[in-house]
Each structure stands twice: as C-alpha cells, then as structure tokens.
C-alpha positions as CSV (number, residue, x, y, z in Angstrom):
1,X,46.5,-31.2,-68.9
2,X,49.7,-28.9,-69.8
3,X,49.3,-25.5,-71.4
4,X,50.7,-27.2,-74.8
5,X,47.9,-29.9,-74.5
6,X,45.1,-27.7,-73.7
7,X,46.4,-24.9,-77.0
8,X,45.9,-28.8,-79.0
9,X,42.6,-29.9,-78.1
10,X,41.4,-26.1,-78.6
11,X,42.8,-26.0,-82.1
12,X,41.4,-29.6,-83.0
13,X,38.0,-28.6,-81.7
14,X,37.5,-25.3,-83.4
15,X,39.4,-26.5,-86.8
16,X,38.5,-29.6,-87.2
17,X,35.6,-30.9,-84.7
18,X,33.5,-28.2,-84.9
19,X,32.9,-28.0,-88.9
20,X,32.2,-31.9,-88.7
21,X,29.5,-31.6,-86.3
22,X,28.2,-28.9,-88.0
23,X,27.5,-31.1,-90.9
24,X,25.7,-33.2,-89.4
25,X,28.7,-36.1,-90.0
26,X,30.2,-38.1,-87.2
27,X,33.9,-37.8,-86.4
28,X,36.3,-39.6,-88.0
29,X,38.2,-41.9,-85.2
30,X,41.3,-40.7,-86.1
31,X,39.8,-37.5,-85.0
32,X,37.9,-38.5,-82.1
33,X,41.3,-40.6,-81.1
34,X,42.9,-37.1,-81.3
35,X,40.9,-35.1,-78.9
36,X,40.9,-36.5,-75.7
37,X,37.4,-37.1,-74.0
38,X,37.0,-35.2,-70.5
39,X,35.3,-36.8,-67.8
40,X,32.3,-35.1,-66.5
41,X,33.1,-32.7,-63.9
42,X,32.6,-34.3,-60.3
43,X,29.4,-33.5,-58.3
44,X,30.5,-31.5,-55.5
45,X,27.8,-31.7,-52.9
46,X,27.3,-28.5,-50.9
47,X,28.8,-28.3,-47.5
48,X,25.8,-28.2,-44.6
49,X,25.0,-25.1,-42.8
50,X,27.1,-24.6,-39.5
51,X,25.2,-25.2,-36.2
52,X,23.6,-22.3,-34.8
53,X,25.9,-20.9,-31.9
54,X,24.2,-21.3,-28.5
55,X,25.2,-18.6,-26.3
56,X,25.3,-19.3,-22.3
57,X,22.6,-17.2,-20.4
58,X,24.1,-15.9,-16.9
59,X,22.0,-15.0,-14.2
60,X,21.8,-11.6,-12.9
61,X,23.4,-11.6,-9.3
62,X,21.4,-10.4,-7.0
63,X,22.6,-6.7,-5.7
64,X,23.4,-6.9,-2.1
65,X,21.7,-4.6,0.9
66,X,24.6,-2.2,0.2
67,X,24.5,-1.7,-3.5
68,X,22.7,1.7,-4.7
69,X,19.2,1.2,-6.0
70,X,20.0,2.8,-9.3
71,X,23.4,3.0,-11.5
72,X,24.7,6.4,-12.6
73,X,28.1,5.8,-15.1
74,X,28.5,8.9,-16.5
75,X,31.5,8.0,-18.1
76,X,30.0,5.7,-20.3
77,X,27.6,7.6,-21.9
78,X,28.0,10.8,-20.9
79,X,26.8,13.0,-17.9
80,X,23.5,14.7,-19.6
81,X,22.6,10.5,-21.1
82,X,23.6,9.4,-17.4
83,X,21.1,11.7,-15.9
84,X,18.3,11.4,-18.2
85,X,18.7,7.2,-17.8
86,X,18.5,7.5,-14.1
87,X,15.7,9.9,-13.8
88,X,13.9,7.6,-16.1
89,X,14.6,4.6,-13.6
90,X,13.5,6.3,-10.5
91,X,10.1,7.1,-11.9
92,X,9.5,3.0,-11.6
93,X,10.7,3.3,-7.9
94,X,8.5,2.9,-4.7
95,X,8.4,5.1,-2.4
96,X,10.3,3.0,0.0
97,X,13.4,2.7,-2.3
98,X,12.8,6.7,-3.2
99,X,13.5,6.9,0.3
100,X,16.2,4.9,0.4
101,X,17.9,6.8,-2.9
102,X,17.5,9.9,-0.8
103,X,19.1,8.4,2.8
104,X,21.8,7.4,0.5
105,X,22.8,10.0,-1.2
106,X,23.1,12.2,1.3
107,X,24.6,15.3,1.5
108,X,25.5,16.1,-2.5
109,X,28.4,18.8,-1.3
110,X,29.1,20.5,-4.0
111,X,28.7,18.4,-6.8
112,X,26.3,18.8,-9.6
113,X,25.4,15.7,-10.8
114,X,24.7,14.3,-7.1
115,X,23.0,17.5,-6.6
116,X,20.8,16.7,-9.5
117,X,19.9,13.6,-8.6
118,X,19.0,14.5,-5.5
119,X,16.7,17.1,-6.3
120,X,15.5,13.9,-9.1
121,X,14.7,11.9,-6.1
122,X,13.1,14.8,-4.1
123,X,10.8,15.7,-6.8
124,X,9.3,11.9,-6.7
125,X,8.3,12.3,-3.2
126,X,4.9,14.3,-4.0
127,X,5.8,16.3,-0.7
128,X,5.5,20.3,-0.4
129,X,8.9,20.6,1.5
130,X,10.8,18.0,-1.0
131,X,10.0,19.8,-4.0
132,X,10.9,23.3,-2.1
133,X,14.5,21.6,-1.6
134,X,14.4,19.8,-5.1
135,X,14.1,23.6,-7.1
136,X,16.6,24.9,-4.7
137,X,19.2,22.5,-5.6
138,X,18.2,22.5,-9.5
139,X,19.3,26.5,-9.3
140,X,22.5,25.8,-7.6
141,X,23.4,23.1,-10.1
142,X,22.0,25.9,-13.2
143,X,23.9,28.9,-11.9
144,X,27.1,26.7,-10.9
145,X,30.2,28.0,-13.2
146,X,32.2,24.5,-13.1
147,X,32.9,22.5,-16.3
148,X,31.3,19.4,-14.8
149,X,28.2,21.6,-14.6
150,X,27.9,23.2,-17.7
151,X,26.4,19.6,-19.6
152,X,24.0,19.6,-17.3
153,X,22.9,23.5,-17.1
154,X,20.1,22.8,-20.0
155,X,18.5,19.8,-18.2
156,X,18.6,21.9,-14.6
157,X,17.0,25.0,-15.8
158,X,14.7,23.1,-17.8
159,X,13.8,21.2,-14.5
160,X,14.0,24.4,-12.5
161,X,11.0,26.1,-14.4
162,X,9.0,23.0,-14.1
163,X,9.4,22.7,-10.4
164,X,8.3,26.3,-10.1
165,X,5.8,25.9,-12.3
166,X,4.5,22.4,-10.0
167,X,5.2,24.4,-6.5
168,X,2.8,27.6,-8.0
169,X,-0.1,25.0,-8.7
170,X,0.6,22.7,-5.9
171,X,0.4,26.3,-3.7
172,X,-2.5,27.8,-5.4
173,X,-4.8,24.1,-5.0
174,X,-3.8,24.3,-1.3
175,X,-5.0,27.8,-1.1
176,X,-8.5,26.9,-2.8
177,X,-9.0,23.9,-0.7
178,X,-8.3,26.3,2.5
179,X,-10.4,28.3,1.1
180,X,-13.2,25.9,0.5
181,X,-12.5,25.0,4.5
182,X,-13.4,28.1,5.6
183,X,-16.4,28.8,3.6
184,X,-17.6,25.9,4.6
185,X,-17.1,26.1,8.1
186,X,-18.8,29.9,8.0
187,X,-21.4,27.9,6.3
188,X,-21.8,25.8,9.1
189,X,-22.2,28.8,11.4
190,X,-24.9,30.6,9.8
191,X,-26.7,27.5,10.1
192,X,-25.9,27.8,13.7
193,X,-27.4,31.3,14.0
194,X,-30.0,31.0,11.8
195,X,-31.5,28.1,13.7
196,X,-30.9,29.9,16.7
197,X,-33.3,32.6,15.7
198,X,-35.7,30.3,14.8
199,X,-35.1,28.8,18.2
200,X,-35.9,32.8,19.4
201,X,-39.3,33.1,17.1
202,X,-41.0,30.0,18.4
203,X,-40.2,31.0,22.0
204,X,-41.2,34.6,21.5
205,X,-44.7,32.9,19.8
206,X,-45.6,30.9,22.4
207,X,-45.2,33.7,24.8
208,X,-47.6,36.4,22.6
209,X,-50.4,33.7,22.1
210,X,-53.5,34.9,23.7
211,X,-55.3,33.0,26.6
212,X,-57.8,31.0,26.3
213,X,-61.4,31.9,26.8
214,X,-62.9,31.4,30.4
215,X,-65.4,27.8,30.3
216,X,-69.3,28.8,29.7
217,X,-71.0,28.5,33.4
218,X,-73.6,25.4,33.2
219,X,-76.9,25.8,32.6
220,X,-79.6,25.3,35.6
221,X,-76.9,25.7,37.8
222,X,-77.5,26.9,42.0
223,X,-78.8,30.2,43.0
224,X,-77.2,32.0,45.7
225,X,-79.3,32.5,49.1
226,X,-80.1,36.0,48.7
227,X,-82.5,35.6,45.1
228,X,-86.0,35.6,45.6
C-alpha cells in the first residue's frame, strides 16, 4: 500500500466507517467496496533456541621428570599474588617433593623472590636447621634495597617475625623436654641410692640380731663319775 493509499483508507475509516459502526448500522457496500480489507497478519512462528555449544575438554599433559613441581609467573599476576599462590601450593606437597622443590632451587643468588621461595620451602620441612636458614633468608629478602624486592618486603617481614616467633617456641619445647630428661634420669638415680641404703639397713640388721639362746640340757640325763 502507497503513502497516498494508506492517508485514504485512514480518512474513510475515521470519517466515515467509524460513525457507522458506532450506530450500530452495517456499512454501506459502497463503503465497504471503498476500504480495502487487510488480510490477517501472518503467524510468524518463533525461531528455536540455538544448540548448546559443546566445548572440547583437553587433557592435562602430564609434566615431565624435569618440570618444576610448582609454577611461579609472576608476570601474570604480580610478584606478591605469585608468591602467596605458590606458598599456598606447597602446603599440599609431600615431603618428598618439598625436597625436591628445595634440590631444585638451589642456590637463590641474589634474588628475592627465589630467595623467598626458598626459605617457603624450608619452613615446610618441620626441621630446627631449615627454619634457622628459612628466617635468615626472609631478612635478606626484607632488608634488600632492590625494586624487585620492595613488593615483597611486607610479605618477608611478616614471615620473618613468624619464623622467629616458631624458632623461640620450637627452642623453648626442646629445652623443657631436655629438661624433663634430666629430671627424670636424677630420678632414676635416687632410686638407685635409695635402694642401695636399704640394701645397707637389712645387711647392717642381720648383723646386730642377737644369738640365739643355748638348747635346755635334757632331763634325767648322765652323771659324771665323780657324784656320789
């Protein structure tokens, strides 16, 4: 329908149509042959849903013999995120592969972050001399003056105080179980001593026991030669 049809049939409808049916009368067919009748708009049905998108699942590769037990990409998320991820990961280690972490790291050299993570591994160990070398290397990484350092200063002194904290405890149970060693053992000795003296007392008793009474002579017994 053209613009110039469409102003039509609205002006016939409104005009014309519209009072008719109002009335309750039925349009004249010169009327009705005036507006044209519309078909029914068509039944569009509605387009179905899309599949759902199946994604492929790949398999992890397996990480060969020479691959480090734990990732540390600190340029992905940052050097302090880095950290934190990885010393959350080698809680879940055994100690075989907190061993391993430590053979391969190595020597950290001067660097902080390896120097932190070694002192992470260290502190896993539950060993007096490990943790010893774990705070020492947490200080050097806290008093470093380097730029890479500096992110993790926080996180090292933080660490620093807790290992203190762990060797002054770990120092002062070995002390009291020493200390229970050798009370026991001086226990043990004046137990020693003790039942040696009574060892001396029963000896010296025996010895001051008076002697038995001389046996009764019997009665009716011999005279000698000389009675009369």
């Amino acid at each position: 329908m053209t613009v110039l049809s469409a102003r039509r049939f609205a002006w016939v409808t409104t005009t014309i149509v519209a009072p008719w049916l109002l009335a309750g009368c039925n349009v004249p067919k010169s009327i009705s042959a005036v507006v044209p009748v519309l078909p029914p708009p068509p039944v569009v049905a509605p387009a179905p849903p899309p599949p759902p998108r199946v994604l492929p699942v790949e398999a992890e590769p397996a990480a060969p013999a020479t691959q480090p037990a734990l990732s540390f990409n600190p340029a992905a998320v940052g050097p302090l995120a880095a950290m934190l991820t990885y010393a959350d990961k080698l809680r879940t280690l055994s100690p075989a592969d907190i061993t391993a972490e430590i053979n391969r790291l190595g020597d950290p050299g001067d660097s902080p972050a390896t120097q932190m993570q070694l002192a992470l591994a260290l502190a896993q160990t539950r060993v007096p001399a490990d943790l010893a070398r774990a705070l020492g290397l947490m200080q050097r990484v806290g008093s470093n003056t380097t730029s890479d350092a500096q992110t993790l200063q926080p996180l090292a002194r933080t660490l620093a105080a807790r290992y203190a904290e762990q060797r002054r405890v770990e120092d002062d149970r070995d002390r009291q179980a020493q200390q229970v060693r050798d009370s026991q053992r001086r226990i043990e000795q004046l137990n020693d001593r003790l039942e040696a003296l009574r060892a001396i007392e029963r000896s010296v008793s025996r010895q001051n026991a008076p002697a038995p009474p001389p046996a009764a002579a019997p009665a009716g017994g011999t005279r000698s030669p000389g009675a009369q």
